[in-house]
C-alpha positions as CSV (number, residue, x, y, z in Angstrom):
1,X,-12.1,-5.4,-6.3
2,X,-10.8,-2.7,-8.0
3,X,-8.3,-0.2,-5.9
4,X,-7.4,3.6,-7.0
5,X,-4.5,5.0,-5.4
6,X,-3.9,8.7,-4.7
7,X,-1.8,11.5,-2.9
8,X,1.6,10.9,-4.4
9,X,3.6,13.4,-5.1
10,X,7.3,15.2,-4.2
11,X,8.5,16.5,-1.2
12,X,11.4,17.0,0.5
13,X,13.7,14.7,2.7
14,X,11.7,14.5,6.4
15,X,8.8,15.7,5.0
16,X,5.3,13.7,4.8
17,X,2.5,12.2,2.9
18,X,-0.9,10.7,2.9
19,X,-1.8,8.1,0.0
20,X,-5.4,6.7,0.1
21,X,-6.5,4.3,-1.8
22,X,-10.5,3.3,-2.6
23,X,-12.0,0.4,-3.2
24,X,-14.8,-0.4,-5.8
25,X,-16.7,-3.3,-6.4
26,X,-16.4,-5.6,-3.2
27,X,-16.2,-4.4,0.5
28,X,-12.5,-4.5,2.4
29,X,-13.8,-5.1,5.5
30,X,-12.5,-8.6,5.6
31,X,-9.8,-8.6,3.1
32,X,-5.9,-8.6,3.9
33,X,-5.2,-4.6,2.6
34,X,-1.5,-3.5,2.2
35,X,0.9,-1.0,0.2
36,X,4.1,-2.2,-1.9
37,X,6.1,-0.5,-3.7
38,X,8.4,-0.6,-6.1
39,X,11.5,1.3,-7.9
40,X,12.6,0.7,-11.9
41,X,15.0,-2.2,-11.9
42,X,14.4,-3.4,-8.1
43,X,12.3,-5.7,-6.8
44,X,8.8,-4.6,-5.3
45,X,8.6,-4.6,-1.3
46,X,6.1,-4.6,1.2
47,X,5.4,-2.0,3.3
48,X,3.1,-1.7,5.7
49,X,-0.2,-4.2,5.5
50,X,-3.7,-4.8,7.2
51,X,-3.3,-8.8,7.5
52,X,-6.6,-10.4,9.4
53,X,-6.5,-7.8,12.3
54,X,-2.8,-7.8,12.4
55,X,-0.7,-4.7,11.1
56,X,2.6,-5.5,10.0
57,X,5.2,-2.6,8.8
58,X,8.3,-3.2,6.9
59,X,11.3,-2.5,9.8
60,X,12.8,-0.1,7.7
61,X,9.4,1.7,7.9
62,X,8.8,1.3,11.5
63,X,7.4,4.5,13.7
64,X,6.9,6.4,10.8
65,X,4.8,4.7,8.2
66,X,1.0,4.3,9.6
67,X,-1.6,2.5,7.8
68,X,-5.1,2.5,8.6
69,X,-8.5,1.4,7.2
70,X,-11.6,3.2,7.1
71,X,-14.2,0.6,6.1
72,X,-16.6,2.9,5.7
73,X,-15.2,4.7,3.6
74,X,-13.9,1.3,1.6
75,X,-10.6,3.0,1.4
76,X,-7.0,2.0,3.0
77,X,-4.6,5.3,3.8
78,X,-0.5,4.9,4.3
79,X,0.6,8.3,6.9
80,X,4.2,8.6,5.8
81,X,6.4,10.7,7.9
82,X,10.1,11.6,7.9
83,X,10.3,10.5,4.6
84,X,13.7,9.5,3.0
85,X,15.0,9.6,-0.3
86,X,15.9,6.1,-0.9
87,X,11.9,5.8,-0.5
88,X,11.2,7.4,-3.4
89,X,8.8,4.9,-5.4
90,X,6.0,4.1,-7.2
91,X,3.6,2.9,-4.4
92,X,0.8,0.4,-4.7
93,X,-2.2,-0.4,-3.1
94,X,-2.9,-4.0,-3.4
95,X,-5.9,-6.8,-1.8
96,X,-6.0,-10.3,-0.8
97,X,-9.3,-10.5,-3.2
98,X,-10.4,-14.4,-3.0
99,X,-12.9,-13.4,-6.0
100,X,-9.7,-12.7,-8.4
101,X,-8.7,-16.3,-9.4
102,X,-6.9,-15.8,-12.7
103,X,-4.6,-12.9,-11.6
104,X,-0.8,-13.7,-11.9
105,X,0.6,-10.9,-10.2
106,X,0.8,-12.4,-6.7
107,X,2.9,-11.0,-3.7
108,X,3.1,-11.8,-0.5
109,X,3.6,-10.0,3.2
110,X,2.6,-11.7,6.3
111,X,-0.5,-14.5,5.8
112,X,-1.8,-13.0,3.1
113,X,-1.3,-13.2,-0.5
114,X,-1.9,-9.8,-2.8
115,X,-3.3,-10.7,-6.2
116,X,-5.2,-7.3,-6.8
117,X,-3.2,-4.3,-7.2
118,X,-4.3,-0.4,-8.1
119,X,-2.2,1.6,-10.9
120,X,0.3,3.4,-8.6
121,X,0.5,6.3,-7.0
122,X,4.6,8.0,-7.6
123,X,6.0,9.3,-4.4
124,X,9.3,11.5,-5.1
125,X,11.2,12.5,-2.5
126,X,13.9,15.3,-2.7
């Protein structure tokens, strides 16, 4: 599956954003979803993921981070609000994809394991 991240940008400390991420080539309807993400010289983190029905949210992100999936629309969204600074990132959109068997780049947040990741979407925040 490949995933396409968008609506990063900068805003200001308490302020919010909306990044959406669509999915090509396989439908998500069944596949773990989630957003990671990641700053230069940290490790990457979970944040919020879509994990066989379950929704699980990082604690530090809890009652303001949302995701939701539209599998419809083949795309998985991430409602962030009262943004902080320390959560300035890059933030990716990643799939459990049982069809990706060589991929290396393996994470994991709740019973899934993330193996298919988008390019990044940067979120500054101010």
């Amino acid at each position: 599956v490949q995933l396409v991240e968008s609506g990063g940008g900068s805003v200001q400390a308490g302020g919010s954003l909306r990044l959406s991420c669509v999915a090509s080539g396989h439908s998500i309807s069944n596949y773990c979803m989630g957003w990671f993400r990641q700053v230069p010289g940290k490790e990457r983190e979970g944040v919020a993921v879509h994990d066989k029905g379950n929704i699980i949210y990082a604690d530090s992100v809890k009652g303001r981070f949302t995701i939701s999936k539209d599998n419809s629309k083949n795309t998985l969204y991430l409602q962030m609000d009262s943004l902080k600074s320390e959560e300035a990132a890059m933030y990716f959109c990643a799939a459990d994809d049982p069809n990706d068997l060589t991929s290396t780049d393996v994470a994991t947040m709740g019973m899934c394991e993330y193996n298919s990741w988008g390019q990044g979407t940067q979120v500054t925040v101010s």
